[in-house]
Steps between C-alpha positions, in 0.01 A plus 500: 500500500503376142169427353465261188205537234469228215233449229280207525734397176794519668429283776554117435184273533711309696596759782136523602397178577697185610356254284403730217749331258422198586100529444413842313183660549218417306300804435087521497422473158724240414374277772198569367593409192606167635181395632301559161269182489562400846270529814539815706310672805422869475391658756337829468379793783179463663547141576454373151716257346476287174678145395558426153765467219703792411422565102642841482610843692580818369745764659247628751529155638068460312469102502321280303395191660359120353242286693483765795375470819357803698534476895435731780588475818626180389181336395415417145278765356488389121677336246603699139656372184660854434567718737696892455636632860582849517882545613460821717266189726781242523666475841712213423528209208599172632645275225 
């Protein structure tokens, strides 16, 4: 039985998924990027989750977020100009 070990550098983007070369993956932060000054969803634990417009992130995925809207449970708690949310509380950003 012959075994085969590669590196991850050695191995072709293409070999690992069919339509990889065709549409390459977009990683977090640059998505991210993408949706600066654009409406997103974040949801966070606990059943919180604002609305707003994406002014800024840092590397620990903190977000800074324009005419924000607080919900829980899906009902409107308060509306902020400014608001800061915590990246260890996100549980997904929807652009």
């Amino acid at each position: 039985m012959v075994l085969s070990c590669f590196t991850l550098s050695e191995i072709h983007l293409s070999t690992l998924h069919p339509l990889s070369s065709r549409n390459p993956m977009i990683k977090p932060l640059q998505r991210l990027n993408q949706s600066i000054n654009s409406s997103v969803i974040v949801e966070l634990r606990g059943g919180r989750e604002f609305r707003g417009v994406l002014d800024g992130f840092d590397p620990h995925m903190n977000l800074v977020l324009r005419n924000a809207e607080e919900l829980v449970n899906r009902e409107s708690v308060r509306k902020v100009e400014l608001a800061v949310v915590r990246g260890d509380n996100v549980v997904y950003i929807s652009p």
